[in-house]
C-alpha positions in Angstrom: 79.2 146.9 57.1 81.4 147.8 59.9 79.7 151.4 59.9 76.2 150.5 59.4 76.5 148.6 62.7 78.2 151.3 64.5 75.4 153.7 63.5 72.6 151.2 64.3 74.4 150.7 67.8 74.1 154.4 68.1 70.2 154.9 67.0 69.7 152.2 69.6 71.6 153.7 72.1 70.1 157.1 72.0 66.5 155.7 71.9 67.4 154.1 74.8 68.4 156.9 76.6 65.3 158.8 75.9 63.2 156.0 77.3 63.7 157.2 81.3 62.3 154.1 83.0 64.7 152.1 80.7 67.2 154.1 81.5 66.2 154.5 85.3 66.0 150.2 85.4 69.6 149.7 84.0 71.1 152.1 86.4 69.5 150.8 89.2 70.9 147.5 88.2 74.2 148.6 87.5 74.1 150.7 91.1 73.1 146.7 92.3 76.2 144.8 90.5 78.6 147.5 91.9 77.2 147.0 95.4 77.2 143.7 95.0 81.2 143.6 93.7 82.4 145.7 97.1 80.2 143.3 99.0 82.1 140.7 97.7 85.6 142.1 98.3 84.4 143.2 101.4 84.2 139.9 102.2 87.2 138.4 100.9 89.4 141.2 102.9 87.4 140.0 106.6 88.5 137.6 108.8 87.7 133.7 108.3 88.2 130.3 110.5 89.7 127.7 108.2 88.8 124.0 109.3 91.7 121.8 107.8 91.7 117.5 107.8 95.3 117.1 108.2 96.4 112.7 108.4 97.5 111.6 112.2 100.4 109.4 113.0 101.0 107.4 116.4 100.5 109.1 119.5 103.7 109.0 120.9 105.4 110.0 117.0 107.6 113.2 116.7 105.1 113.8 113.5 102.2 113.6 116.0 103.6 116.2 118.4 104.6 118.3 115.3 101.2 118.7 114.5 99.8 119.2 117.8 102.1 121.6 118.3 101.3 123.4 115.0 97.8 123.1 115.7 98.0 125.3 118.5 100.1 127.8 116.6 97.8 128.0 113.8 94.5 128.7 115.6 94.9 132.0 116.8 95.2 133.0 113.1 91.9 131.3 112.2 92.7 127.8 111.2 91.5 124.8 113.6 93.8 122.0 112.3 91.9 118.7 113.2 93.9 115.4 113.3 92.2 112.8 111.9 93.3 109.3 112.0 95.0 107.1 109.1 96.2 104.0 108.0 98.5 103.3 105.8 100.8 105.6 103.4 98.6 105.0 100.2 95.5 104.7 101.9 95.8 108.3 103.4 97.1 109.5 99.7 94.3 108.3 98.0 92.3 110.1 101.0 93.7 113.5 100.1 93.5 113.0 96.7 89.2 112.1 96.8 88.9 115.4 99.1 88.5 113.2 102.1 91.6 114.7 103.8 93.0 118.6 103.4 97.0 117.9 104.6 99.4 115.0 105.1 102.8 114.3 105.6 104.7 112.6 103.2 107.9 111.3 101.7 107.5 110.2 98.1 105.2 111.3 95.2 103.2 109.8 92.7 101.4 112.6 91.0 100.4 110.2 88.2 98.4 107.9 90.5 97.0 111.2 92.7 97.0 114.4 91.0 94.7 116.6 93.1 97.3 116.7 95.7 99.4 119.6 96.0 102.9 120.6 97.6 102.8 123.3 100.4 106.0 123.0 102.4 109.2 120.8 102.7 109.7 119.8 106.6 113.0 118.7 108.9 114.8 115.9 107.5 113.7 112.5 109.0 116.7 109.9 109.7 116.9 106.1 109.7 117.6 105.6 113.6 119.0 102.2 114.0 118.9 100.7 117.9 120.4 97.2 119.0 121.1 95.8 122.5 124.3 94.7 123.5 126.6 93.6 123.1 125.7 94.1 119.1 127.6 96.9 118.2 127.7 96.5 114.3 125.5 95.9 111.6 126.8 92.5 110.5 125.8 91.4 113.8 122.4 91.6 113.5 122.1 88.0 111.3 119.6 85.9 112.6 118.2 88.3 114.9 114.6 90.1 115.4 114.9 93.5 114.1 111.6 95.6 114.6 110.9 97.9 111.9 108.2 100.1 111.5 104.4 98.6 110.5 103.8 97.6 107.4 102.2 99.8 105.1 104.4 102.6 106.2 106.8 104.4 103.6 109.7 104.5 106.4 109.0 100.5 106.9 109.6 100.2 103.0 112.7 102.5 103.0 114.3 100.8 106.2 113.7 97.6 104.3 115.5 98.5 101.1 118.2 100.4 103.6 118.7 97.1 105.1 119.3 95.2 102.0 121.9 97.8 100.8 123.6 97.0 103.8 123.2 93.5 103.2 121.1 92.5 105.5 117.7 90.6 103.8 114.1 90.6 105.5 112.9 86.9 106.0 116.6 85.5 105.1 118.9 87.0 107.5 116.9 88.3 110.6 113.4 88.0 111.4 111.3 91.0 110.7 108.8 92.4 113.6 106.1 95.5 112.9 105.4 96.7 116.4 104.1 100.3 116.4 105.8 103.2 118.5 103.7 102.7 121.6 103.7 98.7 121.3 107.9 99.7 121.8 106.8 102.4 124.7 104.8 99.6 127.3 106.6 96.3 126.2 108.8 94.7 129.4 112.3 94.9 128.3 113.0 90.9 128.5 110.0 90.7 125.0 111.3 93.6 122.9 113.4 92.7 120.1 116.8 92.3 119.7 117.4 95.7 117.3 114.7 98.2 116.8 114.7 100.7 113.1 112.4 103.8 113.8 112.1 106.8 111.5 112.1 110.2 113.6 113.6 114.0 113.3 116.4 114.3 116.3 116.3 113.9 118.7 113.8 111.1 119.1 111.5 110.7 122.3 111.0 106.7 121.2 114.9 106.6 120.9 115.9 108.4 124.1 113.6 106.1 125.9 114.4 102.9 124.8 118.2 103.8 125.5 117.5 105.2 128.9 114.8 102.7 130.0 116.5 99.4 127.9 119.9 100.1 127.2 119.9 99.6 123.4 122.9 101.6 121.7 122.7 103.2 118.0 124.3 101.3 115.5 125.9 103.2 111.9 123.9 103.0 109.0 126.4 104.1 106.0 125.0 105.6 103.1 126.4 107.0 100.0 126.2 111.2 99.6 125.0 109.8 95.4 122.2 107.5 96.0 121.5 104.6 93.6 118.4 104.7 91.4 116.6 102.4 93.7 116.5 104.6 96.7 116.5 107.9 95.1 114.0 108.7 98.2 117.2 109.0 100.7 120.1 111.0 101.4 123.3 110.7 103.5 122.5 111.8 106.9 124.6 111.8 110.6 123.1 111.3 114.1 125.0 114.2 115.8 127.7 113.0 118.5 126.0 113.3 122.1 122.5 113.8 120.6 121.1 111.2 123.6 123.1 111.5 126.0 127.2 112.9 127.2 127.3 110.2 130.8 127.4 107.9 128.6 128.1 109.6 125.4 125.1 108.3 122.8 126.6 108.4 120.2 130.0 108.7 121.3 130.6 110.3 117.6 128.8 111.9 114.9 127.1 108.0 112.9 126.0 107.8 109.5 122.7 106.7 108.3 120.0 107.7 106.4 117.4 110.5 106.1 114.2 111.5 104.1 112.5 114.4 103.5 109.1 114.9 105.1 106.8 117.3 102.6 103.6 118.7 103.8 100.9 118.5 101.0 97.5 119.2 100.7 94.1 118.7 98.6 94.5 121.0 95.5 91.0 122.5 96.5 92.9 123.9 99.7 92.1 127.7 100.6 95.1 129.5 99.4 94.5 132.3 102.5 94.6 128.6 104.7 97.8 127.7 102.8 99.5 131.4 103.7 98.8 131.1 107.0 99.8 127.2 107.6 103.7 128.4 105.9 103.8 131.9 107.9 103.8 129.8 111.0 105.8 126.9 109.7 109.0 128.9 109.2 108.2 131.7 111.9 110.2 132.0 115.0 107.3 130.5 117.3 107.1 127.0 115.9 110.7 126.4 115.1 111.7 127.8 119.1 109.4 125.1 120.6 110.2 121.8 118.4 113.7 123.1 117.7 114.2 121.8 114.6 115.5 123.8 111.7 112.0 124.7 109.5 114.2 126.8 106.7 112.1 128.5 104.1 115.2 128.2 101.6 113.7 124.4 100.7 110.4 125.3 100.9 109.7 124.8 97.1 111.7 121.3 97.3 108.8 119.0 96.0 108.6 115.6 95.9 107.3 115.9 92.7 103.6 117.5 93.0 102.5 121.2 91.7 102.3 123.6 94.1 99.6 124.6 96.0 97.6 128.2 96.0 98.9 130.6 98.0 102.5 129.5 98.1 103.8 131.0 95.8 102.0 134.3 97.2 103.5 133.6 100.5 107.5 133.5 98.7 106.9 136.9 97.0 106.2 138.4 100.5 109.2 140.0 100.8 110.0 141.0 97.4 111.0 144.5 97.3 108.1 146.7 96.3 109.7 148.8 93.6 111.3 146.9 91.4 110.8 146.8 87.0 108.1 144.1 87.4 106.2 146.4 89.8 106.2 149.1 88.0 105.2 148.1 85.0 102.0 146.6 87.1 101.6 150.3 88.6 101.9 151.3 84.9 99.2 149.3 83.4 97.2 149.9 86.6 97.4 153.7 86.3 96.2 153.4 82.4 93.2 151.1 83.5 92.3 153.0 86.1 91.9 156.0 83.6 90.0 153.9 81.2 87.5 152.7 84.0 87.3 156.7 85.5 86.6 158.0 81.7 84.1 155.1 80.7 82.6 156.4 84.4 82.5 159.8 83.5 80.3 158.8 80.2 78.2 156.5 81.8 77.1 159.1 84.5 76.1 161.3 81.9 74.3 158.8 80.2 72.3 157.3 82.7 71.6 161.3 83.9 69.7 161.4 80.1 72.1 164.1 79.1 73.4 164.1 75.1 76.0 161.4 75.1 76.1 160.0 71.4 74.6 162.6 69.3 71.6 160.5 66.3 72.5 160.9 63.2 
């Protein structure tokens, strides 16, 4: 059966061949697919502008000035990073997630609940800054008092909250809970603000260094565990370096414990995955991390909260793997045998299309 096909494949073939406008037609239209292919990678290899959504936070935020300072790194390399303005935590999830975003900054996951978000990058630990006026110098001191934490619908606000509790200190039974936003805190007189103030922020803090310059508030120790219970799996045991605000007077006086989080930057899965290569080159190049001066180290880069990650990252990590190694030459290899294959089938194509004796009628 096999051969009674083969040899009706073959009459077919050759009549084919013999019929010139036929044959003319089908080369002409091959000649238009192959133009058509290097027009497309053409394409692909020239340069693009990448627009990108990316979720705002308050003006006067260290995430705000992050991103204004990474948009102005990112746009000579053809991404124009617009900040858009959000709400809440879930609100700006389920944003991303429905497209409506490209990029937000994040601490926890739920890749159940959204899973068209992807990872791209793990950021600068945040840290639980905790600020009281004097004379409160401790923790324990705060009972009964107005501590400010950040608004609700936050993810910090919830993790301060549960920070709090560990500590012992319960919203709504032992102090009274405010939700001023950053700026609120900025243009407040003194004698209104409250009597402790909880911001998230990476150090230093311009929020922080203000309200201790301007207000005299002094940080306060937040212990935390180095193995974190279940329940706040989100954290990790964090200092506030000694002198980190200040050496006349010395704020803090010593290195204080507290608590951080790590901030991920994730994106729509639909993301380009040229956009994504670009947004991580100047993430951990020398540029970005010289003007914010924190630490951007590629070595957590694949630290995800828990969602896949995104196109183009893991491009981006094989960068610098060495070019001749086993794995590439066995990709050499079975490039050199396709190559031949393609060249060959080519060769007897030409000469078909040319009306010269290919497959020989039987």
């Amino acid at each position: 059966m096999a051969n009674e096909l083969e040899a009706l494949a073959r009459r077919h073939l050759v009549r084919l061949q013999r019929h010139t406008p036929t044959r003319q037609l089908l080369a002409m239209l091959c000649l238009a697919g192959l133009l058509i292919l290097g027009g497309y990678f053409l394409y692909q290899s020239l340069p693009r502008q990448h627009t990108l959504r990316i979720a705002g936070s308050e003006v006067v935020s260290n995430r705000h000035y992050l991103m204004h300072i990474l948009q102005e790194e990112v746009l000579p390399a053809g991404v124009r990073l617009h900040i858009a303005s959000a709400s809440d935590a879930n609100d700006t999830m389920a944003r991303l997630s429905r497209g409506e975003l490209d990029l937000a900054l994040m601490q926890d996951a739920d890749a159940e609940r959204y899973p068209n978000i992807r990872h791209i990058a793990t950021l600068p630990t945040e840290v639980l800054h905790v600020l009281a006026r004097p004379p409160i110098k401790q923790l324990s001191e705060l009972r009964n008092r107005q501590i400010n934490l950040e608004p609700r619908g936050s993810e910090w606000r919830e993790h301060a909250v549960q920070a709090l509790e560990f500590a012992g200190l319960h919203s709504g039974r032992d102090y009274l809970e405010a939700n001023l936003d950053e700026e609120a805190l900025m243009v407040l007189p003194g004698n209104v603000l409250p009597d402790a103030v909880v911001i998230a922020s990476f150090i230093p803090s311009a929020l922080v260094e203000f309200l201790i310059r301007e207000h005299g508030y002094t940080l306060l120790e937040l212990p935390f565990p180095a193995s974190a219970p279940h329940h706040l799996d989100w954290g990790q045991a964090s200092q506030i370096p000694a002198f980190a605000y200040g050496a006349e007077p010395a704020m803090p006086p010593r290195n204080l414990l507290t608590v951080g989080s790590s901030l991920h930057l994730v994106g729509h899965d639909r993301i380009d995955a040229r956009a994504t290569r670009i947004l991580l080159h100047t993430l951990y190049g020398p540029a970005l991390a010289a003007r914010l001066h924190l630490p951007f180290e590629e070595k957590h880069l694949t630290d995800s909260a828990g969602y896949p990650l995104a196109a183009g990252v893991e491009d981006f990590i094989k960068r610098n793997h060495p070019l001749i190694s086993k794995e590439n030459y066995d990709k050499f290899k079975s490039l050199g045998g396709m190559l031949f294959s393609l060249a060959s089938a080519l060769l007897v194509a030409l000469k078909w299309f040319r009306g010269e004796p290919v497959i020989e009628e039987e």
